[in-house]
C-alpha positions as CSV (number, residue, x, y, z in Angstrom):
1,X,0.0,0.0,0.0
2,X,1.3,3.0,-1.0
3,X,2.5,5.3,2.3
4,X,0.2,8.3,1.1
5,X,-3.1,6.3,1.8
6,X,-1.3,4.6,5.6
7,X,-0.9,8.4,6.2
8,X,-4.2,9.4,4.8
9,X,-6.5,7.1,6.8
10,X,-4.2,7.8,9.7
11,X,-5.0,11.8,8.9
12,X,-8.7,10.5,8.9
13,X,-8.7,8.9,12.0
14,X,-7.2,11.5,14.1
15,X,-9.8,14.2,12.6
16,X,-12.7,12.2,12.8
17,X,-11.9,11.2,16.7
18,X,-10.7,14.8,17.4
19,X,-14.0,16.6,15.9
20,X,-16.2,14.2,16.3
21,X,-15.4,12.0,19.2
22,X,-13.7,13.7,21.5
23,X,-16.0,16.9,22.2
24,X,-18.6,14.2,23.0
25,X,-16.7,12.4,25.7
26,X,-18.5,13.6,28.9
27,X,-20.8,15.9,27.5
28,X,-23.1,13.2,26.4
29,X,-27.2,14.1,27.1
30,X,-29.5,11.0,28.0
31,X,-30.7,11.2,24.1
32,X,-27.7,10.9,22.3
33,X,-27.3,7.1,24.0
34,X,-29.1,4.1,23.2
35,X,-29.1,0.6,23.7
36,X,-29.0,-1.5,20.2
37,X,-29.2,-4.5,22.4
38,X,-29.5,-5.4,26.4
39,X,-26.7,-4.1,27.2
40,X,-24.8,-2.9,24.1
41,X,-25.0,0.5,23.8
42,X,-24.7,3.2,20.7
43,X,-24.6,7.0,20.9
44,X,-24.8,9.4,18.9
45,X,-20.7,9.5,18.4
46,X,-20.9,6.3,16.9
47,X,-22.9,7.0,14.5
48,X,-21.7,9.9,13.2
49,X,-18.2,9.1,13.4
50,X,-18.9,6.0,11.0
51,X,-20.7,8.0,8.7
52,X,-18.0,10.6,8.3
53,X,-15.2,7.7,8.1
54,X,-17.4,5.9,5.4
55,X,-17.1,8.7,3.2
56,X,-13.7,9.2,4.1
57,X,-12.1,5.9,3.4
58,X,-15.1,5.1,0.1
59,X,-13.0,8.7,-1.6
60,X,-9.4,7.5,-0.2
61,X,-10.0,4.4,-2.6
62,X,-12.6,4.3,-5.1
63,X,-14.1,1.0,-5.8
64,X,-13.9,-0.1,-2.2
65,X,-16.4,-1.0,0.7
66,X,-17.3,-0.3,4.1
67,X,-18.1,-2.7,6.9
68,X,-19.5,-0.5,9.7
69,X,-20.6,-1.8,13.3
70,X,-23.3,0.6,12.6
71,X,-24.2,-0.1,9.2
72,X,-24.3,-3.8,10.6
73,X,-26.4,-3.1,13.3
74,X,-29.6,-1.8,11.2
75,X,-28.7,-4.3,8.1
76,X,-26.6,-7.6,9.0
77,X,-26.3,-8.2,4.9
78,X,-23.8,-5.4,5.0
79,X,-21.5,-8.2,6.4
80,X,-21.2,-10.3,3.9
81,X,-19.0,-8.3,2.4
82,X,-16.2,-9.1,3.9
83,X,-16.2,-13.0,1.8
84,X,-15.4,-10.7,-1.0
85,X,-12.6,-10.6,-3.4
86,X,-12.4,-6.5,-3.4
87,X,-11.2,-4.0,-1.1
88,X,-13.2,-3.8,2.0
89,X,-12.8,-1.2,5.2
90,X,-14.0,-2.8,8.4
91,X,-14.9,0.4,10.9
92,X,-15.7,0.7,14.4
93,X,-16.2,4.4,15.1
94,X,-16.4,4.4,18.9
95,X,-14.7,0.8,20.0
96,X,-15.4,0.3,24.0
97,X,-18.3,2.7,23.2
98,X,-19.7,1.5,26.9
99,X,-16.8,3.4,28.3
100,X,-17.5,6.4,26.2
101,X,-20.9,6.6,27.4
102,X,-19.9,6.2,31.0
103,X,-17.5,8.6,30.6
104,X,-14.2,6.8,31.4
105,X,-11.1,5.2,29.0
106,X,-10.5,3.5,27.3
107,X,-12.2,4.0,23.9
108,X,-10.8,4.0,20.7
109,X,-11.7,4.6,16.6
110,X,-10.4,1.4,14.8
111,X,-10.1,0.7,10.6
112,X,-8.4,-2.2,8.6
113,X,-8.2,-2.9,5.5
114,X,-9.0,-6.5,4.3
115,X,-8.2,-7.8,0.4
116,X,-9.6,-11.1,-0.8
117,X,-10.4,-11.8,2.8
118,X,-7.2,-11.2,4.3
119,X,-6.2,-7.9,6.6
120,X,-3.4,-5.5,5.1
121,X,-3.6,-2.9,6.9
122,X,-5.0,-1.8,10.5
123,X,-5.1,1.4,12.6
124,X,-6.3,2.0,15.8
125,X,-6.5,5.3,17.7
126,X,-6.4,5.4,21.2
127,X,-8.5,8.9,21.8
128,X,-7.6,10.2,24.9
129,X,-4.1,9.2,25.1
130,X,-3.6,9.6,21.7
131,X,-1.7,6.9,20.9
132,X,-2.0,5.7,17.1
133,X,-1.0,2.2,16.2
134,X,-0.7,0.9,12.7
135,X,0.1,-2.1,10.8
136,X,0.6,-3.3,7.6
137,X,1.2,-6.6,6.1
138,X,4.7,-7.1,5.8
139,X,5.8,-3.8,7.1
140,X,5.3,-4.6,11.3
141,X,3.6,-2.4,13.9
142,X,4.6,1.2,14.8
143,X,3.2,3.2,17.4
144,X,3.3,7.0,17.4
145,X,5.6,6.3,14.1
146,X,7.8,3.8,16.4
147,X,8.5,0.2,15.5
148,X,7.3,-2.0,18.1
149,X,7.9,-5.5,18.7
150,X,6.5,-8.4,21.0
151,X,8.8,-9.8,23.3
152,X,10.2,-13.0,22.1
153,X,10.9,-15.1,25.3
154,X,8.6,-17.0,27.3
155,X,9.5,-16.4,31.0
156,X,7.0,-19.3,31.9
157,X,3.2,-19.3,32.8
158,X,3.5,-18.4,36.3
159,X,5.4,-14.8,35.3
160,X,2.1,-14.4,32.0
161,X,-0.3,-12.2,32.6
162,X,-3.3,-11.2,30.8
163,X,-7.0,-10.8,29.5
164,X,-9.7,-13.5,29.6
165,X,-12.5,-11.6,28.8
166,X,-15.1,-14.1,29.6
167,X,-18.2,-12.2,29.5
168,X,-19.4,-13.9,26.9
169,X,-18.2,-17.6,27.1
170,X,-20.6,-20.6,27.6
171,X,-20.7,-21.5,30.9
172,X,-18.8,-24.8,31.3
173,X,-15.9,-23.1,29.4
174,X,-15.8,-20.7,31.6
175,X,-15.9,-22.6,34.7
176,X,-12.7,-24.5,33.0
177,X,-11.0,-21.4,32.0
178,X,-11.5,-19.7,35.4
179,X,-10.0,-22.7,37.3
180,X,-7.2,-23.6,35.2
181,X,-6.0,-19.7,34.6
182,X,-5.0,-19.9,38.7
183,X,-1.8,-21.4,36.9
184,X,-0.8,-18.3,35.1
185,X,0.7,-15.0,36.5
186,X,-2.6,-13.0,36.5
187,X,-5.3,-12.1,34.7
188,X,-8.3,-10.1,34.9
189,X,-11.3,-9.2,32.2
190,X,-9.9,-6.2,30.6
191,X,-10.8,-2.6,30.4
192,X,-13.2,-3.4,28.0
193,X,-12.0,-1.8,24.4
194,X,-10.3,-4.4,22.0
195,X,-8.2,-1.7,20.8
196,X,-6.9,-1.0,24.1
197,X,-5.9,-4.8,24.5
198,X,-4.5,-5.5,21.6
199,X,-1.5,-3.0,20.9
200,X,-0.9,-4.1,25.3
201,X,0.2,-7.2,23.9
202,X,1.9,-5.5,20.9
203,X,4.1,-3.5,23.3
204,X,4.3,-6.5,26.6
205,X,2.2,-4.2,29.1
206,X,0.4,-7.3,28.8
207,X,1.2,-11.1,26.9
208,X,-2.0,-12.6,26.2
209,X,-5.5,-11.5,25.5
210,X,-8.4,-14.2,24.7
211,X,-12.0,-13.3,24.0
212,X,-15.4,-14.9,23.0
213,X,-17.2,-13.0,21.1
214,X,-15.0,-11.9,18.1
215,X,-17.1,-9.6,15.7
216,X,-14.7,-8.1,12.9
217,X,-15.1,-4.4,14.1
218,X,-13.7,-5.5,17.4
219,X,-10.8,-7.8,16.1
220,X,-9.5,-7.3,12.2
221,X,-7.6,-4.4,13.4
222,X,-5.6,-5.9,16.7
223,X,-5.1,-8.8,15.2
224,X,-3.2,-7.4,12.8
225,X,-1.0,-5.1,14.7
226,X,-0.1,-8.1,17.2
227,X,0.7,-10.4,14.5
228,X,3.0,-7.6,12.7
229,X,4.5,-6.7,15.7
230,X,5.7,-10.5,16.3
231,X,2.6,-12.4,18.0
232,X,0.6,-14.5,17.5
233,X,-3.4,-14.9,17.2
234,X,-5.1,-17.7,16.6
235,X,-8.9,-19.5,17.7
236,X,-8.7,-21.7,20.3
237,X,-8.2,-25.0,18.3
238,X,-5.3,-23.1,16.8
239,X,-6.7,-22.9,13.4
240,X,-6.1,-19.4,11.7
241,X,-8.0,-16.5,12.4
242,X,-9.6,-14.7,9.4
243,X,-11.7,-11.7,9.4
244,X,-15.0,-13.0,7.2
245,X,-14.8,-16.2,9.7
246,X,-17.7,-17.4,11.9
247,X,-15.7,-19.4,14.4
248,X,-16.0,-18.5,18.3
249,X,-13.0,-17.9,20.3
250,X,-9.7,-16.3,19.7
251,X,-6.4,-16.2,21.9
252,X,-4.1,-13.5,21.2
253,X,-0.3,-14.2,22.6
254,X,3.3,-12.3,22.5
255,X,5.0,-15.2,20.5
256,X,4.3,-18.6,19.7
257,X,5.8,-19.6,22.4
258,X,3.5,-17.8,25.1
259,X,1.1,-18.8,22.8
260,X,1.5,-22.2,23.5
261,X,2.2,-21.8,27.5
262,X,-1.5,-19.9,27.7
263,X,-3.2,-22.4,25.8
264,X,-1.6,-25.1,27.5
265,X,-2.0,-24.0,30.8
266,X,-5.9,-22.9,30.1
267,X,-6.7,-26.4,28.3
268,X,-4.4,-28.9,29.8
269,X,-6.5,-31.5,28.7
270,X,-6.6,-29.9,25.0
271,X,-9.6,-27.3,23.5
272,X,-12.7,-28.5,24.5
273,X,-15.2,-28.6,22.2
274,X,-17.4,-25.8,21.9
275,X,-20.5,-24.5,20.0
């Protein structure tokens, strides 16, 4: 990809969180938030941040599509998209938009870019502390503009810590996963913004992450930027992860490695299987 557009959707980004976004952050009225679902909010931010970065990215590259959590939201069609051949942008205007509305951090605006199925390119704006992480196929991770690279040791599972974001986990698995993860380091659910979680592993503040639920919007773009950075993220039968999949369950990791310990440690008896 030619650096123009990395630095053009990164240019997008920053406006569309800094004019859009950010003025919103606290200063939200009780009608500009509503629930899409029992406990899954949108607000007004959302929506008008993915409108803004759908035009944005559709004129950046003309021929392409958009994937939008909202556009999803009031037409799940818009989703199949992604099993296309063509250039697709997957957008999540407010990511950790729960947060937002309760006006803490973090939250973040998120694009990738997916050809034929596979991500090429990811960025990920963290709005309050302003930290911008990109990636592109090939090319690694970078932060602020600097390279950064997962650690490539594995110190053992008693020194790993980590998300399990179990929220959303059938039962049984997470009975399993919360008794067996007593053998790691630590872990804890998460602050609740995939693109928070994601670059943590990127940069070893943290050197797993696994979740459940794994809708693109959430997960194209982190995946991405660990795997560029040196990691590793895979489901939890280890099969690849792909951003038009279906499957449930994803565990991202530092290396291969920790990848390995984690999983190991979580599933001594190997992946259960689940629905």
């Amino acid at each position: 990809m030619p650096d123009r557009i990395l630095d053009q959707v990164a240019e997008l980004v920053r406006e569309v969180a800094h004019t859009i976004v950010l003025p919103r952050f606290q200063h939200l009225s009780a009608d500009d938030v509503h629930q899409k679902a029992p406990g899954d909010l949108v607000t007004i931010a959302d929506q008008e941040s993915e409108k803004a970065l759908t035009r944005g990215l559709a004129a950046l590259l003309p021929g392409s599509t958009v994937v939008g959590e909202e556009a999803v939201a009031a037409d799940p069609a818009v989703l199949d998209r992604l099993g296309g051949d063509g250039a697709v942008w997957i957008v999540d205007p407010v990511d950790g938009t729960n947060n937002f509305a309760a006006g803490v951090t973090p939250f973040c605006v998120m694009v990738a870019l997916v050809r034929g199925g596979v991500a090429t390119a990811a960025w990920v704006l963290d709005v309050v502390a302003d930290h911008l992480t990109v990636a592109e196929t090939g090319s690694g991770t970078y932060c602020n503009g600097v390279r950064v690279k997962t650690r490539t040791d594995d110190p053992g599972a008693a020194a790993l810590h980590g998300v399990i974001a179990h929220k959303y986990f059938p039962d049984d698995l997470r009975e399993q996963v919360l008794s067996t993860a007593t053998g790691l380091g630590g872990s804890n659910t998460g602050r609740h913004c995939a693109g928070y979680e994601y670059p943590a592993v990127a940069t070893d503040e943290q050197q797993f992450a696994m979740f459940w639920r794994i809708l693109p919007w959430d997960h194209v773009p982190g995946a991405l930027i660990v795997s560029e950075a040196g990691g590793v993220v895979r489901h939890l039968d280890g099969s690849e992860y792909r951003p038009a999949g279906h499957q449930r369950g994803l565990l991202a990791a530092a290396n291969e490695d920790i990848w390995n310990t984690v999983h190991g440690t979580l599933f001594p008896s190997g992946t259960p299987a689940v629905p």
